[in-house]
C-alpha positions as CSV (number, residue, x, y, z in Angstrom):
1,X,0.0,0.0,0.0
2,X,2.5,2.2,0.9
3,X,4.8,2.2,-2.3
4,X,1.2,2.2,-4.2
5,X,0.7,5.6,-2.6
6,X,4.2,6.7,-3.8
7,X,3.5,5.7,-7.4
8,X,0.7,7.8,-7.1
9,X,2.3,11.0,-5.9
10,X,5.2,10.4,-8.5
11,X,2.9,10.6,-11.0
12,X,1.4,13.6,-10.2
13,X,4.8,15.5,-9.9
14,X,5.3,14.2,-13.3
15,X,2.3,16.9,-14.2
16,X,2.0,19.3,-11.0
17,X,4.3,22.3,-11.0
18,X,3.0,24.5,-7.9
19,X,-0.1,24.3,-6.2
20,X,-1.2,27.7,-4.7
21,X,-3.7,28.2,-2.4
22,X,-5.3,31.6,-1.7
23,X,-7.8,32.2,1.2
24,X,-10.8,35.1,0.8
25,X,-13.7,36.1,2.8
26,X,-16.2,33.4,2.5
27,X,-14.3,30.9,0.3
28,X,-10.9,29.1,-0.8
29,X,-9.4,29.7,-4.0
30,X,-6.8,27.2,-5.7
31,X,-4.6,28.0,-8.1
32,X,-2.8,25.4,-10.0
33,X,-0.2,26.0,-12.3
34,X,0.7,22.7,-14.3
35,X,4.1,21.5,-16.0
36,X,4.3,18.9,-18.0
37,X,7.5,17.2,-19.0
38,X,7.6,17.7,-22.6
39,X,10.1,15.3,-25.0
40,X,13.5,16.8,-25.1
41,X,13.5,16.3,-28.7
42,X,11.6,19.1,-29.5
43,X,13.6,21.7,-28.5
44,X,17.1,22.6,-29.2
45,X,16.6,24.5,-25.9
46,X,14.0,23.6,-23.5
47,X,11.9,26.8,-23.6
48,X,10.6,26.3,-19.8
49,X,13.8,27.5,-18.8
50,X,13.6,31.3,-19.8
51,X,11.3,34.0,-19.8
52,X,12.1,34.6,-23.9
53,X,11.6,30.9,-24.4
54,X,8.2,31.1,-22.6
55,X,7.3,33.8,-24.9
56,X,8.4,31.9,-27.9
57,X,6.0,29.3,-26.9
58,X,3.1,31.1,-25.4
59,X,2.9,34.2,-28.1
60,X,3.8,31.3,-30.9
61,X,0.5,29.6,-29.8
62,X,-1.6,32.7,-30.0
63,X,0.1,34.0,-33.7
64,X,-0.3,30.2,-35.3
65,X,-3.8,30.4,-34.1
66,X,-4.1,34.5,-35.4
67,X,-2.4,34.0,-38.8
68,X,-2.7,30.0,-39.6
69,X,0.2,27.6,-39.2
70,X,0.9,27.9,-43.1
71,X,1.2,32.2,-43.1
72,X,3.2,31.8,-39.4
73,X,6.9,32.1,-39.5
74,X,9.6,32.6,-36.9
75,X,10.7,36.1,-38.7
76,X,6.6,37.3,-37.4
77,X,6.8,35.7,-34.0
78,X,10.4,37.6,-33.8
79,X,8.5,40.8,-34.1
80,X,5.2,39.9,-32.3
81,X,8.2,39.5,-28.9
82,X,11.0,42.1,-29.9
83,X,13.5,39.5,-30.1
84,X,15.5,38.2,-33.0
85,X,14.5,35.3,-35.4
86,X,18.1,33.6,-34.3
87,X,16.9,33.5,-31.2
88,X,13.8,31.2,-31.6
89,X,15.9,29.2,-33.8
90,X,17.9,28.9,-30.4
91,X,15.2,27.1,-29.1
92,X,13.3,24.7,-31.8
93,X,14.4,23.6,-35.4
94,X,11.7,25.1,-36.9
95,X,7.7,26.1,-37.2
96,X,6.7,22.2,-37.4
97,X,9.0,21.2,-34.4
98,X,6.8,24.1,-32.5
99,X,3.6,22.7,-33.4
100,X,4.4,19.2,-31.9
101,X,5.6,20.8,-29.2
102,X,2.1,22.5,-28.6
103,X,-0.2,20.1,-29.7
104,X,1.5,17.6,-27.6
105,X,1.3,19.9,-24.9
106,X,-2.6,19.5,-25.2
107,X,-2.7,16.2,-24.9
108,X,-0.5,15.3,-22.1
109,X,-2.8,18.4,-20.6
110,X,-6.1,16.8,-21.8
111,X,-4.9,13.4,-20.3
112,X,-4.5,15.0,-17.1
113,X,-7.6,16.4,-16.7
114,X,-9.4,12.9,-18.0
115,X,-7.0,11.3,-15.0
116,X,-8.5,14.0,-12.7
117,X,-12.1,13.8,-13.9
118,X,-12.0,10.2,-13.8
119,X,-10.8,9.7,-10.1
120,X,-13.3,8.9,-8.3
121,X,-15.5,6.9,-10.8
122,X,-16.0,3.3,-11.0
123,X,-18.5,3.0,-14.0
124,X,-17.2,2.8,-17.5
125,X,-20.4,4.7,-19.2
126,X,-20.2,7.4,-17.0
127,X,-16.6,7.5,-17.3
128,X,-16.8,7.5,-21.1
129,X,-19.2,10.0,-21.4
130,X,-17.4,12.4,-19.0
131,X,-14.4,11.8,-21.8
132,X,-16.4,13.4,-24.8
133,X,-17.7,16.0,-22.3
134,X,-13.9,16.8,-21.9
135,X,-12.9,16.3,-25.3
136,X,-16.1,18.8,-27.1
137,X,-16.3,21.5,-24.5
138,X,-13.9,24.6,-24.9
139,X,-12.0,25.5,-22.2
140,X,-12.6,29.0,-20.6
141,X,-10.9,32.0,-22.7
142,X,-9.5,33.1,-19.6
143,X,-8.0,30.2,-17.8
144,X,-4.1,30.0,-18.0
145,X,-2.2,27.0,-17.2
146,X,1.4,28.4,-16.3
147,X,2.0,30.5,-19.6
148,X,0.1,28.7,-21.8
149,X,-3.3,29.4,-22.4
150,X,-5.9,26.6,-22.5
151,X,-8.0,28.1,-24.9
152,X,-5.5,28.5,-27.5
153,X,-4.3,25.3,-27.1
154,X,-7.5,24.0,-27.8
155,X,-8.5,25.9,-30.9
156,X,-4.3,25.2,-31.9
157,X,-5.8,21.7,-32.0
158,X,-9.4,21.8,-33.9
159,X,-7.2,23.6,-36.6
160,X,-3.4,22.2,-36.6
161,X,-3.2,18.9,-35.0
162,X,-3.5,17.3,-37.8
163,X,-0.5,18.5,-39.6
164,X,2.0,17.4,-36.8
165,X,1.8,14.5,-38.4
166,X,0.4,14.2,-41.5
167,X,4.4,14.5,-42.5
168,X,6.6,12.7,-45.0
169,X,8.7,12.6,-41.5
170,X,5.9,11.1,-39.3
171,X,8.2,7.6,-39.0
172,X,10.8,9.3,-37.8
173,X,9.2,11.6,-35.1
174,X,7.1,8.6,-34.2
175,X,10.4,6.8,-33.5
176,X,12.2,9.9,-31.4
177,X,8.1,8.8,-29.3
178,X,7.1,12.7,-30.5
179,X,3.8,11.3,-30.5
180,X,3.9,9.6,-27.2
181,X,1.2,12.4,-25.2
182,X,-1.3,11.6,-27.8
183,X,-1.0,7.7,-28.2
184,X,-1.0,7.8,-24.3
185,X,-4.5,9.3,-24.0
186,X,-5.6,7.1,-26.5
187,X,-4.7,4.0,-24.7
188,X,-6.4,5.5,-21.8
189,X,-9.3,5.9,-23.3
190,X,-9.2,2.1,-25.2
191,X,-8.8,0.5,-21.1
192,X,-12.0,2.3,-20.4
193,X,-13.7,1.3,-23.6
194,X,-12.7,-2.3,-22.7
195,X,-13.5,-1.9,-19.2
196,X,-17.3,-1.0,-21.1
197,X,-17.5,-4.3,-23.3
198,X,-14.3,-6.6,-22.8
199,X,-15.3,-8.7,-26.1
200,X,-14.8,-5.9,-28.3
201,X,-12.6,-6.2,-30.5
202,X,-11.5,-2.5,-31.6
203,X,-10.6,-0.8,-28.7
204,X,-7.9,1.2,-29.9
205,X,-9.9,2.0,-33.8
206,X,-12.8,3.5,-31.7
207,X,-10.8,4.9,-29.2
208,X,-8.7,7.3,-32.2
209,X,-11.9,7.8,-34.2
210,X,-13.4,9.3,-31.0
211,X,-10.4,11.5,-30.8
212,X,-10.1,13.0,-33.8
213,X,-13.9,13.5,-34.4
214,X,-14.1,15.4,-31.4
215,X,-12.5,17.6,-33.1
216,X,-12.8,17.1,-37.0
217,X,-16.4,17.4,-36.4
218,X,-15.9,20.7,-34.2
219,X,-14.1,22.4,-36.8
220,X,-17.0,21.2,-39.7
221,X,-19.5,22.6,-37.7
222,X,-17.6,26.2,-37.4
223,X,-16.2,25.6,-40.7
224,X,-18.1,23.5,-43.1
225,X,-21.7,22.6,-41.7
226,X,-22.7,21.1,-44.4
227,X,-20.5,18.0,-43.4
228,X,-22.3,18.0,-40.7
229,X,-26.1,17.8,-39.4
230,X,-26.7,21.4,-38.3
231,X,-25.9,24.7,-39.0
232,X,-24.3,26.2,-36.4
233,X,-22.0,25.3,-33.5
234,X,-23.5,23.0,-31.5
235,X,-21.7,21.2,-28.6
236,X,-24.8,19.2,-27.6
237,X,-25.3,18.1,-31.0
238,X,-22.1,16.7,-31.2
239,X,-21.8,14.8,-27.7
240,X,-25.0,13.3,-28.1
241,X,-23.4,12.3,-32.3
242,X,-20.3,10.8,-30.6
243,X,-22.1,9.3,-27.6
244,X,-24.2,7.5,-29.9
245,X,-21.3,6.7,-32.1
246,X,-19.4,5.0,-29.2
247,X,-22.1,3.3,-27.5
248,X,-23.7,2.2,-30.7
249,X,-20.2,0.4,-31.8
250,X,-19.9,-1.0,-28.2
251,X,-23.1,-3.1,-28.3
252,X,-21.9,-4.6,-31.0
């Protein structure tokens, strides 16, 4: 029991930076500020450890999501941050290294959350469900893990995952594990499924497909609704879509 407990705590180091907590009239307020141990092949020079790199990384995020990840270059972020283009070359390869870097970012975030969310549950459907809850709903525009911003992050996904690795050099970063964050949350999400229905026999198919519809079908629904089966945004539209999707394959 006792080394099980220490497991535990190790593994919530591996996420946890600090953990404030503030006191005011009437209530307690928590604030959490999360880092997450990111693959050191990424970077040239782990950006965590300097205010410039921070900036690199935080006003990167926000500039890819302003201008598009084909129009952003390091020569724009260099001006967006008064430094010099050298000096973001100091710290990743180039624009595609960055965009792992923060999409991966998201996912080892999104994992933690889904760890948190699922902590105290014991049934797979209401643990499943609480998944796409996590996965469709947007984060609040003001809420700021560390330097990064969630919101960002999570519109940096619905619009740029997707060309982390659809890459002639996808082998190769999936060897260097670049990938690892978001395979990770996957499998996580395939034990519950088989927790759900142990003879199924695509675990790992659905639990993908659930991952990138989230959102694929997100960014159809802002972008191009007639892919879709409404009009508008429409979160509940889509988790009851993906709910039925899941559960619908699972009876199976």
């Amino acid at each position: 029991m006792k080394y099980f407990i220490i497991i535990v705590l190790l593994s919530f180091f591996a996420f946890f930076k600090y953990l404030h907590i503030f006191v005011l009239p009437n209530r307690i307020v928590m604030q959490l500020d999360i880092r997450i141990k990111m693959n050191e092949k990424l970077y040239l020079r782990n950006p965590e450890d300097s205010a410039v790199g921070k900036r690199i990384v935080s006003q990167g995020l926000i500039l890819i999501n302003k201008l598009g990840f084909e129009d952003f270059t390091f020569k724009k972020l260099s001006i967006e941050i008064d430094t010099t283009e050298a000096t973001i070359y100091r710290y990743f390869e180039n624009k595609h290294r960055l965009l792992i870097y923060l999409t991966t970012w998201w996912w080892s975030f999104l994992e933690y959350k889904v760890m948190i969310s699922l902590n105290n549950m014991t049934d797979p459907q209401t643990k499943l469900k609480t998944i796409i809850n996590l996965l469709v709903s947007e984060p609040d525009k003001n809420q700021k893990t560390d330097y990064i911003k969630e919101y960002e992050a999570y519109n940096l996904v619905k619009w740029e995952s997707s060309k982390a690795y659809l890459t002639r050099s996808v082998t190769k970063d999936n060897k260097d594990r670049l990938f690892k964050p978001y395979k990770d949350l996957c499998g996580r999400i395939s034990i519950i499924i088989k927790e759900y229905n142990p003879k199924y026999k695509h675990p790992n198919f659905l639990a993908s497909t659930l991952l990138e519809m989230s959102h694929a079908q997100k960014f159809f629904m802002e972008n191009l609704p007639l892919l879709t089966d409404t009009n508008q945004p429409d979160d509940k539209k889509l988790i009851q879509f993906l709910e039925h999707l899941v559960f619908s394959a699972l009876k199976t």
